[in-house]
N, C-alpha and C positions, 0 to 999 in steps of 0.2 A: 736298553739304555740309549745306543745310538738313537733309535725312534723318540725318543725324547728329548734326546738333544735339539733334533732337527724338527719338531714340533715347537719345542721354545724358541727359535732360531725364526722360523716361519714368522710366529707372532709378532716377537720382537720386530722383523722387517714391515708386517703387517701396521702394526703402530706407527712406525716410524713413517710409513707411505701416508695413515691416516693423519696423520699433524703435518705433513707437509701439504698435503692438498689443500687443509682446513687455512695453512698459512697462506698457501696461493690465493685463495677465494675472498681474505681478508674476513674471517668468521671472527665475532665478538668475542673478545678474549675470555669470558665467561664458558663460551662455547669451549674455546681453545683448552683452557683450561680442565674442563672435563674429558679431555681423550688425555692431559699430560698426567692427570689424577691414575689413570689405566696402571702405569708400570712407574719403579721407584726413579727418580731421574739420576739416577747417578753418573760419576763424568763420563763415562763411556756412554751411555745415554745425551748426556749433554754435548760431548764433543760429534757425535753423528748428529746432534739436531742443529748442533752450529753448522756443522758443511752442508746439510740440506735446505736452511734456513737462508743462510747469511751467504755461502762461500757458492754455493749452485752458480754454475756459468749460466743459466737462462736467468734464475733470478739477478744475478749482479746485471744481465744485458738487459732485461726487465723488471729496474726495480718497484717494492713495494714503498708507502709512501712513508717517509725517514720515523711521521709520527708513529705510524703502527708499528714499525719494526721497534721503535724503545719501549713499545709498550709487552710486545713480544718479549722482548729481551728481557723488559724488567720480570716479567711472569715467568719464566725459565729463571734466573737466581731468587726470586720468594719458593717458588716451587723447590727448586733443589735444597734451600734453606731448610726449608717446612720439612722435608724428608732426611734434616740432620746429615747432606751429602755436602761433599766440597765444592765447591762452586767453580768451575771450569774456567777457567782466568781470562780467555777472549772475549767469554761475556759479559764479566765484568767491563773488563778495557771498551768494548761499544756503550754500556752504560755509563761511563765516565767521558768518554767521549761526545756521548749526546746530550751529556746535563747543558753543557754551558748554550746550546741552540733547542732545547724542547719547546723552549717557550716563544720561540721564532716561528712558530707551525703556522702558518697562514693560510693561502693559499697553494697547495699541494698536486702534482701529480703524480697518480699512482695505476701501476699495473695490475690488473686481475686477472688471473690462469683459471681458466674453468674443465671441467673434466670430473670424471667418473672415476675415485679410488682403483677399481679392475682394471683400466683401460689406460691409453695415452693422452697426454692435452689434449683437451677438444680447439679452444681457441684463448687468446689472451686479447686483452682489451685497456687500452688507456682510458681512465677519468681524472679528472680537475674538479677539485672541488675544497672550499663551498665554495658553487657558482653560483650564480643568478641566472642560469641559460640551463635547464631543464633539461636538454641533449646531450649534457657533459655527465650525468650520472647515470649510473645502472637504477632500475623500475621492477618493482614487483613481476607485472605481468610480463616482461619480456623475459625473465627468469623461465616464468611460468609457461608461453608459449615457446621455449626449446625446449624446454623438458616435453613438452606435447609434439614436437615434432620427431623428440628423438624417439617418443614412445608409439607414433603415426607414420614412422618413414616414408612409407610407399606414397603418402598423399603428395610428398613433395618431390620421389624421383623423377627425373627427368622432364621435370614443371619449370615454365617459365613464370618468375616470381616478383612479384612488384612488392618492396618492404616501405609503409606510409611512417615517417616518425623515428626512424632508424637509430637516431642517439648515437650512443658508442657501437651499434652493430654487433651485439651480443646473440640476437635472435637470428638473422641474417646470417653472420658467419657459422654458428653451429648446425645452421639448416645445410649452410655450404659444405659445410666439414663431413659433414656425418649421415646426408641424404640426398646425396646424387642427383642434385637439381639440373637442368640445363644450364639455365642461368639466372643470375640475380640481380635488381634495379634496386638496390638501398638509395634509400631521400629521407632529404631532412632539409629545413629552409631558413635556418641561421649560418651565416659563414665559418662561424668558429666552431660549431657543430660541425659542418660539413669538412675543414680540415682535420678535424681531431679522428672523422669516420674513414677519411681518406689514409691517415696513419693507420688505423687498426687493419683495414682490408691489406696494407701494404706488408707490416709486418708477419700478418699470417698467410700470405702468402710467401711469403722469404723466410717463415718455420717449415714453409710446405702442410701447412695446415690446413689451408685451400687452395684450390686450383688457381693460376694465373690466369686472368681474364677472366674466369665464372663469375665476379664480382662487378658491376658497374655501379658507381656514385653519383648522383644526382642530385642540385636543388631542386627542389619542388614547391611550389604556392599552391596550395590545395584548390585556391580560387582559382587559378589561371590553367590547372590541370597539365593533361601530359598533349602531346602529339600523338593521339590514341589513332592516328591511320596505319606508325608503324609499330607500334608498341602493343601485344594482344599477349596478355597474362591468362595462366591459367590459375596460376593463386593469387588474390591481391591480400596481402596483411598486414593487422594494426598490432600493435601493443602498448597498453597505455596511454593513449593517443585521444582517451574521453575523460576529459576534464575540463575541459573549459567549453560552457555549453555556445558558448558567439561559435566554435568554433565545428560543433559538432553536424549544423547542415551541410555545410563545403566537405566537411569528410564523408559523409554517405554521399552527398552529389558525387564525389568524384569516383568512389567504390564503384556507384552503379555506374555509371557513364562509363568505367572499365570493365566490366563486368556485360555490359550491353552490346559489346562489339566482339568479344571474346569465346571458345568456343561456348557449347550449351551446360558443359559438363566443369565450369568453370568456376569456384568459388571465392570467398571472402571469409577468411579469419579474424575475429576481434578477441582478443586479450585485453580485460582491463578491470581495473582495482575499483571496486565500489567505494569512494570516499564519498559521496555525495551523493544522493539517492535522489535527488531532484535531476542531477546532472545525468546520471545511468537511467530513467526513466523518459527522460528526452531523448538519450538515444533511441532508444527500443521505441517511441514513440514514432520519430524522425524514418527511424530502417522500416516499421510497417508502412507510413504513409508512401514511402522507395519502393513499395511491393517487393522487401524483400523478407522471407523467410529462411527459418533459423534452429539449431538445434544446440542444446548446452552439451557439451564434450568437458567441462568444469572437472568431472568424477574422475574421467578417464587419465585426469593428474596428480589430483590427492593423493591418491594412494602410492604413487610413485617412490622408491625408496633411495635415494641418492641427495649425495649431498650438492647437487646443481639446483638450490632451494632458498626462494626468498626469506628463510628463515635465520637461513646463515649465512649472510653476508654483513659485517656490517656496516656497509656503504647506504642498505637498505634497513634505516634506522626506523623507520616508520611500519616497516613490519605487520603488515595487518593479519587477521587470519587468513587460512587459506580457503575457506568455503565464502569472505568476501571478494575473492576474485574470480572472476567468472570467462569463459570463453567459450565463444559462440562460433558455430562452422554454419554461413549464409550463402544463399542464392537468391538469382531472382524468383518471383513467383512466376510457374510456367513455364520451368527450363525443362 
Protein backbone atom coordinates (compact mmCIF):
# COMPACT_ATOMS: atom_id res chain seq x y z
CA UNK A 1 0.00 0.00 0.00
CA UNK A 2 2.87 2.39 1.05
CA UNK A 3 4.34 1.61 -2.64
CA UNK A 4 1.44 3.06 -3.84
CA UNK A 5 1.00 5.74 -2.00
CA UNK A 6 4.36 6.92 -3.05
CA UNK A 7 4.02 6.06 -6.62
CA UNK A 8 0.86 8.37 -6.73
CA UNK A 9 2.66 10.99 -4.75
CA UNK A 10 5.69 10.75 -7.57
CA UNK A 11 3.38 11.44 -10.35
CA UNK A 12 1.34 13.94 -8.81
CA UNK A 13 4.88 15.98 -8.32
CA UNK A 14 5.66 14.76 -11.69
CA UNK A 15 2.62 16.64 -13.22
CA UNK A 16 2.85 19.41 -11.22
CA UNK A 17 6.80 19.94 -12.56
CA UNK A 18 5.42 19.23 -16.11
CA UNK A 19 2.76 22.48 -16.07
CA UNK A 20 5.14 24.48 -14.45
CA UNK A 21 7.74 24.28 -17.05
CA UNK A 22 5.15 24.14 -19.97
CA UNK A 23 4.05 27.68 -17.95
CA UNK A 24 7.74 29.00 -17.77
CA UNK A 25 8.16 28.40 -21.67
CA UNK A 26 4.82 30.27 -22.38
CA UNK A 27 3.45 26.85 -24.26
CA UNK A 28 0.04 27.49 -26.23
CA UNK A 29 -2.56 27.18 -23.81
CA UNK A 30 -3.98 24.27 -26.12
CA UNK A 31 -0.76 22.70 -25.21
CA UNK A 32 -1.21 23.61 -21.63
CA UNK A 33 -4.25 22.41 -21.46
CA UNK A 34 -3.46 18.85 -22.41
CA UNK A 35 -0.99 18.03 -19.52
CA UNK A 36 -3.94 19.96 -17.12
CA UNK A 37 -6.45 17.25 -18.79
CA UNK A 38 -3.75 14.37 -17.10
CA UNK A 39 -5.13 14.57 -13.52
CA UNK A 40 -8.63 15.99 -11.90
CA UNK A 41 -7.83 19.66 -11.01
CA UNK A 42 -9.24 19.66 -7.89
CA UNK A 43 -8.39 22.56 -5.14
CA UNK A 44 -5.55 20.95 -3.81
CA UNK A 45 -4.56 20.62 -7.25
CA UNK A 46 -5.28 24.11 -7.84
CA UNK A 47 -3.95 25.64 -4.89
CA UNK A 48 -0.13 23.87 -5.67
CA UNK A 49 -0.53 25.19 -9.26
CA UNK A 50 -1.43 28.63 -7.96
CA UNK A 51 2.02 28.77 -5.83
CA UNK A 52 4.02 27.29 -8.53
CA UNK A 53 2.34 29.45 -11.17
CA UNK A 54 1.43 32.71 -9.66
CA UNK A 55 3.26 32.94 -6.09
CA UNK A 56 7.06 31.23 -7.19
CA UNK A 57 9.70 33.96 -6.05
CA UNK A 58 11.51 33.44 -9.52
CA UNK A 59 8.45 33.92 -11.29
CA UNK A 60 6.97 36.92 -9.27
CA UNK A 61 11.07 38.27 -9.89
CA UNK A 62 10.54 37.18 -13.43
CA UNK A 63 7.46 37.68 -14.61
CA UNK A 64 5.25 36.15 -17.27
CA UNK A 65 3.50 38.69 -19.62
CA UNK A 66 0.00 39.90 -17.45
CA UNK A 67 -1.81 38.73 -20.95
CA UNK A 68 -0.70 35.04 -20.81
CA UNK A 69 -0.93 34.66 -17.08
CA UNK A 70 -5.14 35.59 -17.44
CA UNK A 71 -5.33 33.43 -19.99
CA UNK A 72 -3.58 30.82 -17.82
CA UNK A 73 -5.76 31.59 -15.10
CA UNK A 74 -8.86 31.61 -17.12
CA UNK A 75 -7.85 27.82 -18.30
CA UNK A 76 -7.37 26.59 -14.52
CA UNK A 77 -11.14 27.82 -13.45
CA UNK A 78 -12.85 26.25 -17.07
CA UNK A 79 -10.71 23.31 -16.36
CA UNK A 80 -11.63 22.98 -12.63
CA UNK A 81 -15.27 23.81 -13.71
CA UNK A 82 -15.36 21.17 -16.60
CA UNK A 83 -14.26 18.48 -13.74
CA UNK A 84 -17.40 19.77 -11.59
CA UNK A 85 -14.51 20.89 -8.70
CA UNK A 86 -14.71 24.13 -6.61
CA UNK A 87 -12.87 26.58 -7.99
CA UNK A 88 -9.80 27.72 -5.68
CA UNK A 89 -10.89 31.39 -4.71
CA UNK A 90 -7.32 33.17 -5.49
CA UNK A 91 -7.90 32.24 -8.97
CA UNK A 92 -10.74 33.59 -9.27
CA UNK A 93 -9.65 37.01 -7.36
CA UNK A 94 -6.62 37.31 -10.50
CA UNK A 95 -9.49 36.81 -12.92
CA UNK A 96 -11.52 39.46 -11.65
CA UNK A 97 -8.67 41.43 -11.00
CA UNK A 98 -7.51 41.29 -14.60
CA UNK A 99 -10.96 41.88 -16.50
CA UNK A 100 -10.91 45.57 -16.07
CA UNK A 101 -6.97 45.84 -17.91
CA UNK A 102 -7.09 42.44 -20.46
CA UNK A 103 -7.90 44.63 -23.03
CA UNK A 104 -5.00 47.10 -22.17
CA UNK A 105 -2.45 44.33 -23.61
CA UNK A 106 -0.29 46.14 -25.91
CA UNK A 107 2.90 46.13 -26.06
CA UNK A 108 4.20 43.63 -23.43
CA UNK A 109 7.23 42.40 -21.67
CA UNK A 110 7.65 38.92 -20.86
CA UNK A 111 9.94 36.37 -19.21
CA UNK A 112 10.85 32.94 -20.75
CA UNK A 113 12.47 30.08 -18.33
CA UNK A 114 13.86 27.52 -20.46
CA UNK A 115 14.99 24.03 -19.23
CA UNK A 116 14.49 20.33 -19.24
CA UNK A 117 11.41 18.86 -16.90
CA UNK A 118 14.65 16.27 -15.27
CA UNK A 119 17.05 18.96 -14.72
CA UNK A 120 17.44 22.81 -13.35
CA UNK A 121 16.74 26.21 -15.43
CA UNK A 122 18.79 26.24 -18.07
CA UNK A 123 18.33 30.11 -18.70
CA UNK A 124 15.62 32.81 -18.82
CA UNK A 125 15.16 35.46 -21.30
CA UNK A 126 13.25 38.72 -21.59
CA UNK A 127 11.10 39.60 -24.91
CA UNK A 128 8.81 42.67 -26.05
CA UNK A 129 6.57 42.06 -28.09
CA UNK A 130 4.79 42.76 -30.75
CA UNK A 131 7.79 44.50 -32.03
CA UNK A 132 8.78 45.70 -35.14
CA UNK A 133 12.76 44.83 -34.19
CA UNK A 134 13.01 41.21 -35.02
CA UNK A 135 15.85 40.67 -32.02
CA UNK A 136 13.20 41.31 -29.33
CA UNK A 137 11.54 37.75 -30.09
CA UNK A 138 12.38 34.21 -29.63
CA UNK A 139 13.06 32.27 -33.67
CA UNK A 140 12.38 28.81 -34.52
CA UNK A 141 16.03 27.91 -35.32
CA UNK A 142 17.58 29.41 -32.20
CA UNK A 143 15.24 26.95 -30.34
CA UNK A 144 16.64 24.47 -32.64
CA UNK A 145 20.33 25.11 -32.55
CA UNK A 146 20.44 24.68 -28.38
CA UNK A 147 18.66 21.93 -28.51
CA UNK A 148 21.82 20.75 -30.96
CA UNK A 149 24.31 22.08 -28.82
CA UNK A 150 22.83 20.52 -25.79
CA UNK A 151 22.74 17.27 -27.68
CA UNK A 152 26.64 18.18 -29.31
CA UNK A 153 28.38 19.44 -26.16
CA UNK A 154 31.84 18.63 -26.63
CA UNK A 155 31.78 20.73 -30.12
CA UNK A 156 31.38 23.79 -27.97
CA UNK A 157 33.61 22.88 -24.73
CA UNK A 158 36.09 25.13 -24.20
CA UNK A 159 35.60 26.86 -27.80
CA UNK A 160 35.78 30.37 -28.33
CA UNK A 161 32.51 31.36 -29.83
CA UNK A 162 31.30 34.21 -31.94
CA UNK A 163 27.15 34.17 -31.85
CA UNK A 164 25.97 36.50 -35.57
CA UNK A 165 22.19 37.73 -34.73
CA UNK A 166 22.05 36.92 -31.09
CA UNK A 167 18.40 38.55 -30.43
CA UNK A 168 17.32 37.62 -26.87
CA UNK A 169 20.54 35.29 -26.52
CA UNK A 170 18.53 32.09 -26.03
CA UNK A 171 21.24 30.00 -28.10
CA UNK A 172 24.36 31.74 -26.60
CA UNK A 173 23.31 31.50 -23.10
CA UNK A 174 22.28 27.79 -23.13
CA UNK A 175 25.56 27.07 -24.96
CA UNK A 176 27.05 29.09 -21.79
CA UNK A 177 24.92 27.37 -19.27
CA UNK A 178 25.37 23.81 -20.17
CA UNK A 179 28.63 23.45 -22.51
CA UNK A 180 31.64 24.68 -21.01
CA UNK A 181 32.76 27.10 -23.69
CA UNK A 182 35.71 29.33 -23.04
CA UNK A 183 34.09 32.13 -23.89
CA UNK A 184 31.20 33.94 -25.75
CA UNK A 185 31.01 37.18 -28.24
CA UNK A 186 26.90 37.46 -28.54
CA UNK A 187 26.11 40.67 -31.48
CA UNK A 188 23.37 41.82 -32.73
CA UNK A 189 23.20 45.55 -34.43
CA UNK A 190 19.99 47.34 -33.28
CA UNK A 191 20.46 49.29 -29.93
CA UNK A 192 17.26 48.21 -28.41
CA UNK A 193 18.19 44.67 -29.43
CA UNK A 194 21.49 44.90 -27.98
CA UNK A 195 20.21 46.54 -24.41
CA UNK A 196 17.52 43.94 -24.07
CA UNK A 197 20.54 41.18 -24.74
CA UNK A 198 22.61 42.92 -22.35
CA UNK A 199 19.60 42.33 -19.51
CA UNK A 200 19.44 38.71 -20.21
CA UNK A 201 23.29 37.81 -19.98
CA UNK A 202 23.13 40.06 -16.75
CA UNK A 203 20.38 38.41 -15.11
CA UNK A 204 21.62 34.87 -15.64
CA UNK A 205 24.47 35.55 -14.51
CA UNK A 206 23.02 36.84 -11.01
CA UNK A 207 20.70 33.22 -11.25
CA UNK A 208 24.39 31.89 -11.53
CA UNK A 209 23.17 30.36 -14.50
CA UNK A 210 26.31 31.45 -16.37
CA UNK A 211 29.57 32.26 -15.56
CA UNK A 212 30.47 36.04 -14.88
CA UNK A 213 32.44 37.28 -17.65
CA UNK A 214 31.96 34.02 -20.08
CA UNK A 215 29.63 36.28 -21.82
CA UNK A 216 30.65 39.32 -23.92
CA UNK A 217 28.07 41.82 -25.91
CA UNK A 218 28.75 43.33 -29.00
CA UNK A 219 27.18 45.58 -31.80
CA UNK A 220 28.14 44.26 -34.79
CA UNK A 221 27.60 45.50 -38.79
CA UNK A 222 28.00 42.57 -40.63
CA UNK A 223 29.39 44.92 -43.24
CA UNK A 224 32.00 46.58 -41.18
CA UNK A 225 32.92 43.03 -39.62
CA UNK A 226 34.87 42.42 -36.38
CA UNK A 227 38.81 43.44 -35.56
CA UNK A 228 39.63 39.79 -36.69
CA UNK A 229 43.67 40.45 -35.52
CA UNK A 230 42.43 39.90 -31.97
CA UNK A 231 39.40 38.04 -32.11
CA UNK A 232 39.96 34.17 -33.73
CA UNK A 233 36.80 31.88 -33.10
CA UNK A 234 36.78 28.55 -33.08
CA UNK A 235 32.85 28.35 -33.62
CA UNK A 236 31.25 31.14 -35.41
CA UNK A 237 27.14 30.69 -35.39
CA UNK A 238 24.04 31.93 -37.00
CA UNK A 239 20.52 31.18 -36.10
CA UNK A 240 17.88 32.42 -38.02
CA UNK A 241 19.92 35.05 -39.41
CA UNK A 242 18.79 34.01 -43.58
CA UNK A 243 16.09 35.77 -44.44
CA UNK A 244 16.54 38.63 -45.88
CA UNK A 245 18.44 37.82 -49.13
CA UNK A 246 20.29 41.88 -49.45
CA UNK A 247 21.56 40.57 -46.38
CA UNK A 248 22.74 37.15 -46.92
CA UNK A 249 26.35 38.02 -48.95
CA UNK A 250 27.72 40.25 -45.72
CA UNK A 251 26.86 37.31 -43.68
CA UNK A 252 29.00 34.49 -45.30
CA UNK A 253 31.68 37.47 -46.19
CA UNK A 254 31.99 37.79 -42.71
CA UNK A 255 31.82 33.83 -41.60
CA UNK A 256 34.48 33.31 -43.98
CA UNK A 257 36.86 36.16 -43.37
CA UNK A 258 36.41 34.67 -39.59
CA UNK A 259 36.89 31.46 -40.30
CA UNK A 260 40.01 32.34 -42.65
CA UNK A 261 42.24 33.56 -39.80
CA UNK A 262 41.06 30.97 -37.24
CA UNK A 263 42.61 27.72 -36.35
CA UNK A 264 42.14 24.84 -39.27
CA UNK A 265 39.83 22.80 -37.24
CA UNK A 266 37.38 25.85 -36.94
CA UNK A 267 33.93 25.86 -37.89
CA UNK A 268 30.48 27.62 -38.86
CA UNK A 269 26.94 26.68 -37.73
CA UNK A 270 23.82 27.83 -39.43
CA UNK A 271 20.47 27.37 -38.10
CA UNK A 272 17.57 28.62 -40.04
CA UNK A 273 13.93 28.22 -40.90
CA UNK A 274 13.22 27.58 -44.65
CA UNK A 275 10.32 30.25 -45.20
CA UNK A 276 11.45 31.20 -48.54
CA UNK A 277 13.06 28.80 -50.86
CA UNK A 278 14.52 31.38 -53.11
CA UNK A 279 16.12 33.10 -50.07
CA UNK A 280 17.66 29.56 -48.43
CA UNK A 281 18.83 28.66 -52.10
CA UNK A 282 20.91 31.93 -52.36
CA UNK A 283 22.35 30.93 -49.32
CA UNK A 284 23.59 27.66 -50.18
CA UNK A 285 24.31 29.27 -53.51
CA UNK A 286 26.33 32.43 -51.91
CA UNK A 287 28.38 29.54 -48.98
CA UNK A 288 29.54 27.47 -52.24
CA UNK A 289 30.68 30.22 -54.34
CA UNK A 290 32.74 31.21 -50.23
CA UNK A 291 34.38 27.59 -50.89
CA UNK A 292 32.71 26.55 -48.23
CA UNK A 293 31.50 23.11 -47.39
CA UNK A 294 28.91 21.73 -45.33
CA UNK A 295 27.15 18.94 -43.83
CA UNK A 296 23.24 18.67 -42.53
CA UNK A 297 23.22 17.77 -38.67
CA UNK A 298 19.03 18.84 -39.19
CA UNK A 299 18.28 14.69 -37.94
CA UNK A 300 20.62 14.73 -35.23
CA UNK A 301 17.57 17.25 -33.62
CA UNK A 302 14.23 15.94 -34.77
CA UNK A 303 14.28 13.40 -32.95
CA UNK A 304 15.26 15.07 -29.78
CA UNK A 305 12.63 14.65 -26.94
CA UNK A 306 12.23 17.71 -24.58
CA UNK A 307 10.09 20.16 -24.41
CA UNK A 308 13.01 22.97 -25.34
CA UNK A 309 10.85 22.89 -28.88
CA UNK A 310 9.82 25.32 -31.35
CA UNK A 311 6.62 23.59 -31.07
CA UNK A 312 5.86 24.81 -27.76
CA UNK A 313 6.26 27.93 -27.37
CA UNK A 314 3.93 30.34 -28.00
CA UNK A 315 5.89 33.39 -28.79
CA UNK A 316 6.69 31.00 -31.81
CA UNK A 317 3.27 31.40 -33.49
CA UNK A 318 4.42 30.66 -36.87
CA UNK A 319 5.53 27.39 -35.95
CA UNK A 320 6.79 25.66 -38.95
CA UNK A 321 7.47 22.08 -39.29
CA UNK A 322 10.55 20.69 -37.91
CA UNK A 323 12.09 18.98 -41.11
CA UNK A 324 11.59 22.89 -42.64
CA UNK A 325 14.40 23.86 -40.51
CA UNK A 326 17.60 22.97 -41.39
CA UNK A 327 21.28 23.29 -39.84
CA UNK A 328 24.28 22.97 -41.43
CA UNK A 329 27.89 22.45 -39.49
CA UNK A 330 30.64 24.43 -42.43
CA UNK A 331 34.19 24.77 -43.19
CA UNK A 332 36.25 26.17 -45.58
CA UNK A 333 37.15 23.93 -48.43
CA UNK A 334 40.69 22.59 -47.79
CA UNK A 335 40.99 22.87 -43.93
Amino acid sequence: MSECIQESENSSKDWLKRVQWAFLQMVPITYLKSILDEKVLNVQNQEELYGLLFRDSYVVKYPLSQSYRYKVVKLLVSVAENCREEVFEPLLEIVLNSISVKDKFVREESHLTYGHINCDRICTTRIIYPSNEVGLMPWEAGHFLAEYALANPSLFKEKRILELGSGIGLTGLTIAAQCSPEEILMTDHNDEVIANLRYNVRINEEEGHVDHDLIKVACLDWLEGLSLQQNHFDVVMAADCVYDPDSVPALVKLVKTCLSVAKPDSKAIFATSRRNMKTFELFKNVMNEASFEWRDESEKVTHLKTLFSPSCSVMLNRNPKREDIKLYVAKLRGD
